[in-house]
C-alpha positions in Angstrom: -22.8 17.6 -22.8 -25.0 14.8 -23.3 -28.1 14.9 -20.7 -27.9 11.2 -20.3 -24.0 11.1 -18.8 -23.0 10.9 -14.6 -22.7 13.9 -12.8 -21.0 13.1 -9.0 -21.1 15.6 -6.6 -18.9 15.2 -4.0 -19.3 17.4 -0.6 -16.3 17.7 2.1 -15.9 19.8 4.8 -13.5 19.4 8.2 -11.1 16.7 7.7 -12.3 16.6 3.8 -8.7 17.8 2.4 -7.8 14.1 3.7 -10.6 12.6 2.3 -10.3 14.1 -1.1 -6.8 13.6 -1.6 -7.0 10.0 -0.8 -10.2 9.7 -2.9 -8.9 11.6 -6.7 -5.3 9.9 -6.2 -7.2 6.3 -6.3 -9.6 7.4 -8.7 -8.7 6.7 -12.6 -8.9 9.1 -15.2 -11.4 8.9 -18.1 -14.6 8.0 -16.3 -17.1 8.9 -18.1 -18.8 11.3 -15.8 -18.6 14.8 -14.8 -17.1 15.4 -10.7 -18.0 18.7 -9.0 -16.5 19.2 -5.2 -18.7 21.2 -2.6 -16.4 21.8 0.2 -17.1 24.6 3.4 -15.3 27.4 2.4 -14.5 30.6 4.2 -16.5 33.5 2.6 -12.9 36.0 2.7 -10.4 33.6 1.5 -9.5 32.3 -1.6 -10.0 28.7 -1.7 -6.7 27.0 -3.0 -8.9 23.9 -3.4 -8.4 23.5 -7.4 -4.5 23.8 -7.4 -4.5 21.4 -4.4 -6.7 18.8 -6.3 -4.3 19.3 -9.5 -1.8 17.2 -7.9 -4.2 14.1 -7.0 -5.6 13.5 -10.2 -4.7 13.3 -14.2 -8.2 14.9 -14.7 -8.5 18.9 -15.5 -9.7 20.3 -12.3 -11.2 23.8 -13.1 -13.1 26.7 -10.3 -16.2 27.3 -11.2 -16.4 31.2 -11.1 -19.3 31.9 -13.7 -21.8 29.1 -15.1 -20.4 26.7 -17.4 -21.3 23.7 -19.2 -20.3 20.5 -17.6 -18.0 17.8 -19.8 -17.0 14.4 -19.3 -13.4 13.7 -17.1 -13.5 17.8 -15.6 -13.7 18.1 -11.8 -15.1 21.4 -10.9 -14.6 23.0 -7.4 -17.1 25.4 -5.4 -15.4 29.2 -5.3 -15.5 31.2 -1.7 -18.7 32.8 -1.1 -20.6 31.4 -3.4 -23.2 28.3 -4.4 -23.6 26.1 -7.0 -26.5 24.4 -8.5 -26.8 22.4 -11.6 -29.8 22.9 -14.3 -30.0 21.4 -17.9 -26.2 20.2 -17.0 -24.9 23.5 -16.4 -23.3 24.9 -13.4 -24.9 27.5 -12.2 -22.9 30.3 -9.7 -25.2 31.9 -7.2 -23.5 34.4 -4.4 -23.8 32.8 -1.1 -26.3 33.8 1.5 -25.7 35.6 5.0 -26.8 32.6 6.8 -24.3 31.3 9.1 -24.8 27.7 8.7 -23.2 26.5 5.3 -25.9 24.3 3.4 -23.6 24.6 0.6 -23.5 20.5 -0.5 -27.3 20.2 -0.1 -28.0 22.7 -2.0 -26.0 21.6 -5.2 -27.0 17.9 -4.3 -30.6 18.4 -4.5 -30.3 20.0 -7.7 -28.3 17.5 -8.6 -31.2 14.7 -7.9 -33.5 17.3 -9.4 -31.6 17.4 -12.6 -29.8 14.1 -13.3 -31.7 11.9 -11.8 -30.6 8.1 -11.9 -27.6 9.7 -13.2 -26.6 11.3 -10.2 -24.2 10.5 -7.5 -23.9 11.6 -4.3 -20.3 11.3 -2.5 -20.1 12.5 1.1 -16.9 12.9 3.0 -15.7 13.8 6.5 -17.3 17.0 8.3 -18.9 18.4 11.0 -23.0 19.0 10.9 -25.3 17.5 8.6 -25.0 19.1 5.5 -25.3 16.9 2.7 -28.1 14.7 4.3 -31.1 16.8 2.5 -29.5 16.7 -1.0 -28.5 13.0 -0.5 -32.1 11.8 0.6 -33.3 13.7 -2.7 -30.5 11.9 -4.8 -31.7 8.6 -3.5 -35.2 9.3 -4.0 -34.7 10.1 -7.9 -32.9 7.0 -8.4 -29.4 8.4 -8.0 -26.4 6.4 -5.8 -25.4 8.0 -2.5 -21.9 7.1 -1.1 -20.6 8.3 2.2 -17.5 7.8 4.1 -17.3 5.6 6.7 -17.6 7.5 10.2 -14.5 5.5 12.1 -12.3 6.6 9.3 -13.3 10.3 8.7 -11.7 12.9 10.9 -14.7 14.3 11.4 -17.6 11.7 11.3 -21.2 13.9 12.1 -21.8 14.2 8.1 -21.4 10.8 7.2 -22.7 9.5 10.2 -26.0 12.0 9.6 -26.5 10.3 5.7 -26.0 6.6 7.1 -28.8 7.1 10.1 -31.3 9.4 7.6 -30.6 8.2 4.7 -30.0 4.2 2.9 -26.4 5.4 1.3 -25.7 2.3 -0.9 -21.4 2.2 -0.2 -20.1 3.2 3.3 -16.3 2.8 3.5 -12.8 4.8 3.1 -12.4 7.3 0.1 -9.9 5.1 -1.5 -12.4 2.2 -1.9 -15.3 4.5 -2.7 -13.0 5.7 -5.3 -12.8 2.5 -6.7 -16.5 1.6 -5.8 -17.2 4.9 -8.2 -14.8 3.8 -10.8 -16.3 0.1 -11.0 -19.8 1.5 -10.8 -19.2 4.5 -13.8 -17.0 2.2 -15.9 -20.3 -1.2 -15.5 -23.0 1.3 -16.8 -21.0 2.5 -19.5 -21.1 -1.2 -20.7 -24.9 -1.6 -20.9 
């Protein structure tokens, strides 16, 4: 994949099925950027995450079990029990530590900043805690966009909220218009 192209990391946790249903089904295919979904995942149970996304969006929606190069138009989905970072645009599967607390979106987002730069995009959905606000403060302060769900329509607001008040997210609203703020935003820089 080219090292110049979008990468948009996208972390979810309670209420996030929602949210990321209602953000891939207004989202249109051949963007030309790369999706991967960090969600909270029990460490025991296989997620069902990629076949549930299957049915929201014309784009090939793949786990990402081993590393693997990224493409263009693939959404890739976080596996139980593990992390995921990104280095020289390749996924990179690490086994997930015995902490309790899940820091499993800020640690692929602040790879993400650390490796795409301007070209990353941080998308921040409904969940409990914080997570996400570390890796999105690093996305913002290597140039990348940082979009977050607005609180009042999340069913659980504390992530969002937790980017808006540490963070200068540039789009706060519902997933369906962030999905299209995304969209209008991907398909303008592929212009220039």
């Amino acid at each position: 994949m080219e090292n110049d192209c979008y990468v948009v990391g996208i972390g979810a946790s309670a209420g996030g099925m929602e949210a990321l249903r209602t953000f891939f089904s207004q989202l249109p295919p051949n963007l030309p950027a790369a999706f991967v979904v960090i969600t909270h995942l029990m460490r025991e149970h296989r997620s069902i995450l990629d076949s549930y996304l299957r049915d929201k969006t014309e784009m090939a929606v793949v786990r990402c079990d081993h590393d693997m190069g990224i493409e263009l138009g693939m959404v890739y989905v976080l596996p139980e029990n593990t992390h995921v970072t990104i280095r020289q645009r390749i996924l990179r599967v690490h086994p997930r530590s015995n902490e309790i607390i899940n820091h499993a979106i800020d640690i692929f987002l602040s790879s993400l900043a650390t490796d795409c730069g301007s070209k990353a995009i941080a998308v921040v959905l409904s969940g409990r805690g914080s997570d996400g606000l570390e890796g999105s403060r690093k996305v913002s302060a290597n140039g990348g966009t940082v979009l977050v769900q607005s609180p009042e329509s999340a069913y659980a607001g504390d992530m969002p909220q937790a980017i808006i008040t540490g963070d200068h997210p540039q789009e706060i609203s519902s997933p369906g218009y962030l999905a299209e703020k995304l969209a209008s935003l991907l398909l303008d820089s592929n212009k220039t």
